[in-house]
Backbone as a ProteinNet text record, in pm:
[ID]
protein_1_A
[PRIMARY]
XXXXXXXXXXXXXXXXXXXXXXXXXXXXXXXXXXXXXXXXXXXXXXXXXXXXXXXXXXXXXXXXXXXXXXXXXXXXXXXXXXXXXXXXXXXXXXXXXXXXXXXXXXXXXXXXXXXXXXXXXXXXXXXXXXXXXXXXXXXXXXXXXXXXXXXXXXXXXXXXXXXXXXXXXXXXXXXXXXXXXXXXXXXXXXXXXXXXXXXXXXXXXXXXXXXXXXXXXXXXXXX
[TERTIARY]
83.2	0	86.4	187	310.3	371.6	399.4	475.8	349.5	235	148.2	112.4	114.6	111.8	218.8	384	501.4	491.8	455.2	380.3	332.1	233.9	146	218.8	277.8	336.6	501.2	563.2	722.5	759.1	702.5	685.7	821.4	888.9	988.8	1107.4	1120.9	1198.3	1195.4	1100.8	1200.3	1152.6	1253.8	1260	1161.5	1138.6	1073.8	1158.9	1273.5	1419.7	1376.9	1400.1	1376.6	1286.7	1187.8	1013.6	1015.4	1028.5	1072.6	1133.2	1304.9	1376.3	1361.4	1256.9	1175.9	1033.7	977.7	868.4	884.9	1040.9	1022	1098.4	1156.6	1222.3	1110.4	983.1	895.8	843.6	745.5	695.7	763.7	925.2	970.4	944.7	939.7	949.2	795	733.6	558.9	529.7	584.1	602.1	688.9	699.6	807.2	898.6	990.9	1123.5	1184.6	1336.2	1413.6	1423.9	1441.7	1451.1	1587.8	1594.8	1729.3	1749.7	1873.6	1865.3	1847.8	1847.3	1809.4	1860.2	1967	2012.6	1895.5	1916.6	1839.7	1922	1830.2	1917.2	1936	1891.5	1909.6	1859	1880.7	1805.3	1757.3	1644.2	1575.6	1631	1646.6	1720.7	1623	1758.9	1684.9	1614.7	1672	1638.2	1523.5	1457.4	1421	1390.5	1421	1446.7	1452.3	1327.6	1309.9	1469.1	1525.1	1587.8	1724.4	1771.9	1841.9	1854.8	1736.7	1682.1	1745	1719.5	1729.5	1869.1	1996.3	2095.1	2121.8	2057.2	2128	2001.6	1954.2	1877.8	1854.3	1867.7	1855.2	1764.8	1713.7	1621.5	1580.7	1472.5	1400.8	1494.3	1546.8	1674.1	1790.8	1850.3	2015.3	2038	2188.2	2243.8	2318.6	2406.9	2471.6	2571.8	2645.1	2729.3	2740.5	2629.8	2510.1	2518.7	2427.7	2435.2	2529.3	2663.5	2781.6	2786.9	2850.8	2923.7	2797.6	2693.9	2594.4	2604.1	2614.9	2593.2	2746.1	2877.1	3014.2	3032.5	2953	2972.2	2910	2839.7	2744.8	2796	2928	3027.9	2985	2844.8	2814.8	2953.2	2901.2	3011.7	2822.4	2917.4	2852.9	2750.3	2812.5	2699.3	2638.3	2592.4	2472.1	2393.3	2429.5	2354.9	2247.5	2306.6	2248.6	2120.9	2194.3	2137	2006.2	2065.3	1927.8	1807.4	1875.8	1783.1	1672.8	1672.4	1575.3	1442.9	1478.5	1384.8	1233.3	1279.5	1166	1070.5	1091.9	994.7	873.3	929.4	735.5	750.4	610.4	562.9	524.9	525.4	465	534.3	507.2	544.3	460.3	418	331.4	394.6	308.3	366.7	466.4	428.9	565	697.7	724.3	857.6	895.3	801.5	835.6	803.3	735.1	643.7	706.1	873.2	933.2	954.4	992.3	1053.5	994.7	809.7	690.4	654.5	708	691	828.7	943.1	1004.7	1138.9	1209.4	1313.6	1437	1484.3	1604.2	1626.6	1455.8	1457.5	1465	1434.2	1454.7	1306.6	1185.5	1082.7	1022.4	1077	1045.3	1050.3	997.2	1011	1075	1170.8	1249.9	1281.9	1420.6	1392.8	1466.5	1468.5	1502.6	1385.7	1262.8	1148.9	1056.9	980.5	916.5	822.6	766.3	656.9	524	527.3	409.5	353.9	460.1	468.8	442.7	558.6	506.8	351.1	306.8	156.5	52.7	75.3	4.2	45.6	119.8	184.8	124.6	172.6	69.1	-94.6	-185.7	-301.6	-343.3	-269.9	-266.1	-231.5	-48.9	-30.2	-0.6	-113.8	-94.9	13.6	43.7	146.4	115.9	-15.5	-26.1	-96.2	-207.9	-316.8	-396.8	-243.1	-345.2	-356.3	-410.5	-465.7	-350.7	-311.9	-202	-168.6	-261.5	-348.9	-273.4	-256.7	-254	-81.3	-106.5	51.5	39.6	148.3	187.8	328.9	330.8	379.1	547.3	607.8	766.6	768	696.2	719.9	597	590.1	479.3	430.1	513.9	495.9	482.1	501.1	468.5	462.3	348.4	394	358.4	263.2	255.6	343.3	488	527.2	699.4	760	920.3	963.2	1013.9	1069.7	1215.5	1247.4	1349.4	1352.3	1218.2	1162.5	1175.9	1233.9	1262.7	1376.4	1466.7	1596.5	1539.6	1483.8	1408	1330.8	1257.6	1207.9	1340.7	1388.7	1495.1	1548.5	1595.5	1654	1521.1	1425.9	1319.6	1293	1316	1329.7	1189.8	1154.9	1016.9	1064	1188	1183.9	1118.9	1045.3	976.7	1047.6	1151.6	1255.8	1323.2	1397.3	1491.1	1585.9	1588.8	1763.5	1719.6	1617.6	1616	1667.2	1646.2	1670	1776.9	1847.8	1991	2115.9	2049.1	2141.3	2178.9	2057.7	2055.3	2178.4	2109.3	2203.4	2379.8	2402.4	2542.4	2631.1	2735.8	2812.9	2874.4	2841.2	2937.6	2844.1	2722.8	2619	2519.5	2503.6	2454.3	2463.3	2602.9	2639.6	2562.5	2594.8	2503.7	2341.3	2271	2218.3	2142.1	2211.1	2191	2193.2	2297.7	2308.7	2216.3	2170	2051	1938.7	1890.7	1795.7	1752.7	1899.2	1856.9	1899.3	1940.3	1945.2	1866.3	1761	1695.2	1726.7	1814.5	1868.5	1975.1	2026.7	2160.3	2111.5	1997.9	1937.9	1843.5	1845.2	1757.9	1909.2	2047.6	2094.2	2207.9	2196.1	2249.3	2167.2	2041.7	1974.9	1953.5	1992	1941.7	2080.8	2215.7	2322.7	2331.3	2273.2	2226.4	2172.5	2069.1	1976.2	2093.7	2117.1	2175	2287.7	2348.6	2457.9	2421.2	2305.7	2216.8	2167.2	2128.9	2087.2	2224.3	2294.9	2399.8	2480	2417.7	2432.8	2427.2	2516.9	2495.1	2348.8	2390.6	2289.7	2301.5	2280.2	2194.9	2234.1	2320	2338.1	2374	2303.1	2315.4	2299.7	2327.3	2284.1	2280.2	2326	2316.4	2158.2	2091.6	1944.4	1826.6	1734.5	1631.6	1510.4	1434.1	1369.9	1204.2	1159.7	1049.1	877.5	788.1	685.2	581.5	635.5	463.9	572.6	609.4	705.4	698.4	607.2	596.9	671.6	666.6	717.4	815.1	922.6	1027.5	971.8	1074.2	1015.5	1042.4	1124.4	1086.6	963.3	898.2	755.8	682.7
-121.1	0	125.6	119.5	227.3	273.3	157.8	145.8	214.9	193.8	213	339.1	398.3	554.7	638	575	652.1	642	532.1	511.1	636.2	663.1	713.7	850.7	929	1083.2	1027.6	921.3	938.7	801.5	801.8	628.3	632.6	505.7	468.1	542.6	590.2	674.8	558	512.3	503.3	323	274.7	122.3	77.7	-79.6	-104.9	-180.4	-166.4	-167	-62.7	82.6	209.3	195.2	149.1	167.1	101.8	-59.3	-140.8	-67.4	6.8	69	128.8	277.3	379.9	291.9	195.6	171.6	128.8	38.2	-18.1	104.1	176.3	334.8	385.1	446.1	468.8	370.9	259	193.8	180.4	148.7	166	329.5	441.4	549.5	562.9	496.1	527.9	446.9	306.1	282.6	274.9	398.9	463.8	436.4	418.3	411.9	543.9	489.7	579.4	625.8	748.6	793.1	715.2	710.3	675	706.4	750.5	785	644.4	668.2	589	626.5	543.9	600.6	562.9	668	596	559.2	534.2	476	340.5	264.7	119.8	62	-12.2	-98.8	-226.8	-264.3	-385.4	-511.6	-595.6	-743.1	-783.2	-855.9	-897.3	-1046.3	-1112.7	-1231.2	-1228.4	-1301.9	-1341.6	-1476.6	-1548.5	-1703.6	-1702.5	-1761.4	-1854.1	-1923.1	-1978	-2068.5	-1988.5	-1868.9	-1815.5	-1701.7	-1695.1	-1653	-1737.3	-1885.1	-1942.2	-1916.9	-1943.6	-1912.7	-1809.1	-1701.1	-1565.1	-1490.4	-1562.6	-1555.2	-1632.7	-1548.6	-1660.3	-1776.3	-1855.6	-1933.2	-1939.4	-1976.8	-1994.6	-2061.6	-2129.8	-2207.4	-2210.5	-2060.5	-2058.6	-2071.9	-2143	-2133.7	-1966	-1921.8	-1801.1	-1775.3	-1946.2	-1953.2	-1878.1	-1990.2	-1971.4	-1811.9	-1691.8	-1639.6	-1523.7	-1570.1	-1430.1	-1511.4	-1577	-1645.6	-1561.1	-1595.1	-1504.2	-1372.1	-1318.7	-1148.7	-1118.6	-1170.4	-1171.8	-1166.9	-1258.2	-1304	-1150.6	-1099.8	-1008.4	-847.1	-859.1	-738.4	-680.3	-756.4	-723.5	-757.3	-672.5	-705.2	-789.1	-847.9	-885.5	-795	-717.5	-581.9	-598.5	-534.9	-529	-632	-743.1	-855	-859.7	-822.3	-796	-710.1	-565.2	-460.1	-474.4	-532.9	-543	-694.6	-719.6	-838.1	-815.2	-663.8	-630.9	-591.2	-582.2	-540.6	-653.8	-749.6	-840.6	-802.6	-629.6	-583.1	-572.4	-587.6	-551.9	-680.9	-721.8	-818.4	-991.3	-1066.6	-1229.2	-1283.3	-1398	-1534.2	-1645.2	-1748.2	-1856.3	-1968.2	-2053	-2120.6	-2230.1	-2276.8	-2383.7	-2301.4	-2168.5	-2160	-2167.6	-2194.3	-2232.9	-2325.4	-2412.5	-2530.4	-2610.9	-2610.3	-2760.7	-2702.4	-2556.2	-2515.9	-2549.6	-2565.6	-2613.9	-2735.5	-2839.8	-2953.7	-3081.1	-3034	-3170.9	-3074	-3016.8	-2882.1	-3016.3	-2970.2	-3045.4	-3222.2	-3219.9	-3436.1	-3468.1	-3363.5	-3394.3	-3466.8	-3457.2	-3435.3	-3350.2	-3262.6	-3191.6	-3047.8	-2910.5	-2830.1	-2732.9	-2650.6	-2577.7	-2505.9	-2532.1	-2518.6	-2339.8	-2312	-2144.5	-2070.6	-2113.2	-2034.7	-2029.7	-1888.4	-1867.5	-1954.3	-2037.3	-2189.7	-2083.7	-1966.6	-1879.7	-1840	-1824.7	-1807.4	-1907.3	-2020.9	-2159.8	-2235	-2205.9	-2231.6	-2159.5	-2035.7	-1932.4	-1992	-2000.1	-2049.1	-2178.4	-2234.1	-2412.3	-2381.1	-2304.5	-2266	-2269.4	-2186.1	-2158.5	-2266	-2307.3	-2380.6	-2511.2	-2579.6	-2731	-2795.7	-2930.5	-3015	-3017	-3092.6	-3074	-3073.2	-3049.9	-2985.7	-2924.6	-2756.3	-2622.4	-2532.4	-2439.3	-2373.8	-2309.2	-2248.2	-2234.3	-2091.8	-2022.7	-1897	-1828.6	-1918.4	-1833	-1792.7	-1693.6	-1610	-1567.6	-1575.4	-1483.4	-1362.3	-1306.8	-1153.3	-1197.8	-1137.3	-1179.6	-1121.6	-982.5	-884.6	-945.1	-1024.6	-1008.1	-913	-820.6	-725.8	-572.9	-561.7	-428.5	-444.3	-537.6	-571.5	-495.4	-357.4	-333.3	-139.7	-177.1	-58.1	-88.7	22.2	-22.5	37	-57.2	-2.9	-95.1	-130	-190.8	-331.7	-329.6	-415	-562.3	-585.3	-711.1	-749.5	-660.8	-719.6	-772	-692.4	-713.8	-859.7	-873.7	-997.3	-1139.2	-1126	-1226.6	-1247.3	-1140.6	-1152.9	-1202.7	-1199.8	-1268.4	-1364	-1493.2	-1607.9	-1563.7	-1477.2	-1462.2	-1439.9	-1508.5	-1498.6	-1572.9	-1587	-1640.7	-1752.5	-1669	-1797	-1844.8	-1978.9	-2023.7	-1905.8	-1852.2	-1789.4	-1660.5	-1595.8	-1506	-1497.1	-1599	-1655	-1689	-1732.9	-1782.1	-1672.6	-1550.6	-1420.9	-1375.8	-1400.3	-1333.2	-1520.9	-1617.8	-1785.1	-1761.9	-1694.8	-1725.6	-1627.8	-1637.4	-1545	-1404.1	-1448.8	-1352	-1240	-1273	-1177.6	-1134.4	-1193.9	-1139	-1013.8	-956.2	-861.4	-736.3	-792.1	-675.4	-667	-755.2	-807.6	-679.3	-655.2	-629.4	-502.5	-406	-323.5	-216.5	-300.8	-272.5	-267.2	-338.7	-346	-248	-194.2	-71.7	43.6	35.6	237.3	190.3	242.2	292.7	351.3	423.9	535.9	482.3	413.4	350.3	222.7	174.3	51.3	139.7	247.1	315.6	340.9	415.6	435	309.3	230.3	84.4	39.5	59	-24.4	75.1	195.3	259.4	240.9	293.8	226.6	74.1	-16.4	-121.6	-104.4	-63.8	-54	3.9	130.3	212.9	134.3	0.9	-71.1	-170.5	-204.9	-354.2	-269.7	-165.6	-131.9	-74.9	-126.6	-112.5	-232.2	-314.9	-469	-514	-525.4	-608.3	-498.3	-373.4	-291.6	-282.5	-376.8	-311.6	-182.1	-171.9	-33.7	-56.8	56.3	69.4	0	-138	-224.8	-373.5	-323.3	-463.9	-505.3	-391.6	-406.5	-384.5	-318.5	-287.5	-168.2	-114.7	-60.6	-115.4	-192.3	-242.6	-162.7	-181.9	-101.2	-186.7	-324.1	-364.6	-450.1	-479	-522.3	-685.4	-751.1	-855.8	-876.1	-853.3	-886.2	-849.1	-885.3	-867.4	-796.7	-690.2	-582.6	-697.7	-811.9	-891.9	-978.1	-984.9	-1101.1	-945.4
0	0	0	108.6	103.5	-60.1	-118.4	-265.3	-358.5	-393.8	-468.5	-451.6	-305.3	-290.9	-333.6	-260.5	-355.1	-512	-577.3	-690.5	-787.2	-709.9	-806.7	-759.1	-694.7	-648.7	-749.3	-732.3	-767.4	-848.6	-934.3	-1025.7	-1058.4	-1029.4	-1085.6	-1008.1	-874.1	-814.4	-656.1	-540.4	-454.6	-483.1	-426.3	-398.4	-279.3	-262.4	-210.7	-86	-100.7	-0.7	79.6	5.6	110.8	181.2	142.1	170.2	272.8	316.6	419.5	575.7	475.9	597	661.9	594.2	690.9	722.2	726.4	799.4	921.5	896	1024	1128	1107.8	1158.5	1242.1	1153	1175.1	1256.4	1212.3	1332.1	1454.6	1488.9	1659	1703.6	1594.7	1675.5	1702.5	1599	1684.2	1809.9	1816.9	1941.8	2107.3	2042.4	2152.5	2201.9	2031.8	2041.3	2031.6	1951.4	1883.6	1793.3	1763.9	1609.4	1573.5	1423.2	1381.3	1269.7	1189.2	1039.8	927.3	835	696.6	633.3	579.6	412.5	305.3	250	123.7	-14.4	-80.9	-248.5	-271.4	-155	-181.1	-334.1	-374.9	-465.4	-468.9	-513.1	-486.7	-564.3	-472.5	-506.8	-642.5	-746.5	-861.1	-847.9	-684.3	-682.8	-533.1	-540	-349.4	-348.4	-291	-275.9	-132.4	-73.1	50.8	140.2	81.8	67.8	112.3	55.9	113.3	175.2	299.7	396.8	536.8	514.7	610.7	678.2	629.8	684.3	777.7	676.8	750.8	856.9	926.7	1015.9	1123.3	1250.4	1411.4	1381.6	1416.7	1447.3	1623.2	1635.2	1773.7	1885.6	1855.2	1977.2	1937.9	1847.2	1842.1	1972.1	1973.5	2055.3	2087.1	2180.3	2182.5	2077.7	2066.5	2019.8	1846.9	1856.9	1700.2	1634.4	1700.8	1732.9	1685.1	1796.8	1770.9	1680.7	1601.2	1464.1	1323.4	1359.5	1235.2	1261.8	1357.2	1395.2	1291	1346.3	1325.7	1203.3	1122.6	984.7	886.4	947.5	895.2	940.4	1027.3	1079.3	1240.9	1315.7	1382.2	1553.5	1621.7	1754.4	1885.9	1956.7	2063.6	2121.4	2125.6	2174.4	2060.8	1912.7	1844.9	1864.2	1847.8	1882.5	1983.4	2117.6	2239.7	2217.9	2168.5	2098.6	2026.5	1930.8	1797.9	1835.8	1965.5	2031.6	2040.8	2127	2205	2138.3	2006.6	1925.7	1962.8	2037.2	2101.8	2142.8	2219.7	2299.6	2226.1	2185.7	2083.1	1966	1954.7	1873.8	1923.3	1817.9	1836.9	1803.5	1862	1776.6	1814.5	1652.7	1760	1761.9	1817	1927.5	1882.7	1769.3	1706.5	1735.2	1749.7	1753.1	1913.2	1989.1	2099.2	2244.4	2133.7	2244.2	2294.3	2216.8	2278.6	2403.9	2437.3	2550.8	2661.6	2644.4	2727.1	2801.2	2674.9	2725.9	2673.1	2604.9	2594.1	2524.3	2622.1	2578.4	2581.4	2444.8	2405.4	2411.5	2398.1	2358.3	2562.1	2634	2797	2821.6	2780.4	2806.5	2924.9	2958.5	3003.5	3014.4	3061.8	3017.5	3033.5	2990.5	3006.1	3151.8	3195.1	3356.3	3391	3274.2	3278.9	3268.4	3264.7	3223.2	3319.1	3395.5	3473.8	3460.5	3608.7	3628.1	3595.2	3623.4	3624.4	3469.1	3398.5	3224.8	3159.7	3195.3	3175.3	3131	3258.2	3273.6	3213.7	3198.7	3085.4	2948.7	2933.5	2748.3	2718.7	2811.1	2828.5	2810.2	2846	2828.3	2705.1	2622.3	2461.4	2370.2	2460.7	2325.2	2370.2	2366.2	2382.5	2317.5	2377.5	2305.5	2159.6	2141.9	1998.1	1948.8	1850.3	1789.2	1812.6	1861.8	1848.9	1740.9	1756.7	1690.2	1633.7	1530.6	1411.2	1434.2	1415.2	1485.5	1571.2	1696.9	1859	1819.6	1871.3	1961.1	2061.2	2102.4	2216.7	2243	2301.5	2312.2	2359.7	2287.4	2313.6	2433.6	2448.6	2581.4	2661	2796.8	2799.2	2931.4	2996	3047.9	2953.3	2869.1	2826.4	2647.1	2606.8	2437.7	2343.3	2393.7	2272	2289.8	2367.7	2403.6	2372.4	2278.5	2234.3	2343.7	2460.2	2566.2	2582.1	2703.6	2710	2851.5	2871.7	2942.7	2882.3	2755.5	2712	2805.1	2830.3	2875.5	3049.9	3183.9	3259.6	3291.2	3153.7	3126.2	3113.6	3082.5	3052	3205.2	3273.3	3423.8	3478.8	3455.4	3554	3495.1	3431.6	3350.5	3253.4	3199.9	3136	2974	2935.4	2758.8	2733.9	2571.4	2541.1	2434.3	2355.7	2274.8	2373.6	2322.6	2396.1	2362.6	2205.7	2161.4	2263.7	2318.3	2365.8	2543.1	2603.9	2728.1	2718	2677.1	2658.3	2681.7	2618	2638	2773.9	2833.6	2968.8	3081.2	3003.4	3046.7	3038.7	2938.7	2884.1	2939.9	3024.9	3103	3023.3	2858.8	2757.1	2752.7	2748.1	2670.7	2835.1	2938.7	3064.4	3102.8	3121.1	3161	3031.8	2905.7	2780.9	2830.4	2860.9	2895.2	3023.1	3175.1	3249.4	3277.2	3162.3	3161.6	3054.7	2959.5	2871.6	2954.9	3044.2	3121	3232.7	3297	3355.6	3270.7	3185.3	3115.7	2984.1	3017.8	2860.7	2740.6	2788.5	2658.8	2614.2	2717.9	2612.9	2570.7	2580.1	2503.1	2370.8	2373.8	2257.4	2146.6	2198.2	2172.2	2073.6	2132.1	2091.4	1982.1	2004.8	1903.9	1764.7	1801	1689.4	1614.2	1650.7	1590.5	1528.9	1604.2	1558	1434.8	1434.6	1319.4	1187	1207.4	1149.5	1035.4	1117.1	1083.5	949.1	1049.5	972.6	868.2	870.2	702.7	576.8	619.1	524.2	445.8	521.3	469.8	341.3	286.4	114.9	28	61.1	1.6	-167	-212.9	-390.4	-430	-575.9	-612	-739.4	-791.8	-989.5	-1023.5	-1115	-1229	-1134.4	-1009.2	-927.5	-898	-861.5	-830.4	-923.1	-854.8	-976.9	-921	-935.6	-856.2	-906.5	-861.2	-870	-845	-962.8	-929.1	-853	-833.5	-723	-625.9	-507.4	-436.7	-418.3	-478	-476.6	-579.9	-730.1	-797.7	-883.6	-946.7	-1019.9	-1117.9	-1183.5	-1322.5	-1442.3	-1412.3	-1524.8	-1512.1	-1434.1	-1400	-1451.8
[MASK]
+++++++++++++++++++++++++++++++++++++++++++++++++++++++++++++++++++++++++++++++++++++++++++++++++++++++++++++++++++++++++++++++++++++++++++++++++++++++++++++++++++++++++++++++++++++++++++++++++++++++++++++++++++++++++++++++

């Protein structure tokens, strides 16, 4: 809807790269984040393939290890990682990405012994062992979810993550301390993450004959 409005005012002028970078800018500062800058000029990938997505993205039970090695690979330091974690505070996930933690964490059969018995039992409500509803989520934050604060990190010191990869940060002696100190200063968890951000959008950015600038974002200007 964003693209079809720049569209019809600037056809053939911004990408659907840019369009992405300031929304999500915008959406943390409407939910009361940080401002942060945006380059613009990106250009839109000539390819998108499923397939090589998977790599370069956490999954639900990275390990830490996991983790720094993808952040690392991608130029990030331990701190962004920490940093661009928190972006948890706000949003979902359902429950396949985190039921084993509920009832059978790591082939133990049983359920994750880092995770509040009180959370536990709420999550268990929703997401049964097995044939629930596809549907249900629940709130990565679940003290303050629909607010970009810094109460994700808080949550983790009180065993209340909702990933394993998210609980683990606050588990692992390397990343705790990032961890603890994000949790009590706000501003330097606004300040971190917006550098964060700032970093991650410079990543393998598209330029001149490498990209393309696409008029409907689903699809390629050759489709």
């Amino acid at each position: 809807m964003a693209k079809a409005l720049v569209e019809s005012k600037c056809p053939g002028m911004v990408t659907c790269a840019d369009i992405l970078a300031m929304a999500a800018r915008d959406f943390v500062r409407l939910a009361g984040g940080p401002n942060y800058g945006v380059k613009k000029g990106r250009k839109d990938s000539r390819v998108s393939m499923a397939g090589k997505v998977r790599g370069n993205l956490p999954r639900a039970n990275s390990t830490v290890d996991e983790l720094i090695r993808l952040f690392a690979a991608k130029g990030f330091r331990t701190e962004d990682l920490v940093a661009l974690s928190g972006a948890h505070t706000i949003g979902f996930s359902h429950c396949d990405q985190f039921v084993s933690r509920l009832y059978d964490f790591r082939g133990t059969g049983e359920p994750d012994p880092s995770i509040d018995l009180r959370l536990l039992k709420a999550l268990r409500m929703s997401c049964p062992r097995s044939g629930g509803n596809n549907d249900v989520v629940a709130p990565f934050d679940v003290q303050t979810p629909f607010s970009f604060d810094h109460m994700y990190y808080g949550n983790l010191e009180a065993k209340m993550g909702l990933l394993a990869t998210d609980q683990a940060l606050f588990l692992d002696p390397r990343t705790r301390p990032l961890v603890q100190g994000l949790g009590r200063d706000k501003v330097r968890f606004f300040d971190a993450f917006a550098a964060g951000m700032e970093k991650m959008g410079s990543i393998r950015v598209k330029k001149g004959k490498t990209g393309e600038i696409r008029k409907v974002c689903s699809k390629h200007l050759a489709a």
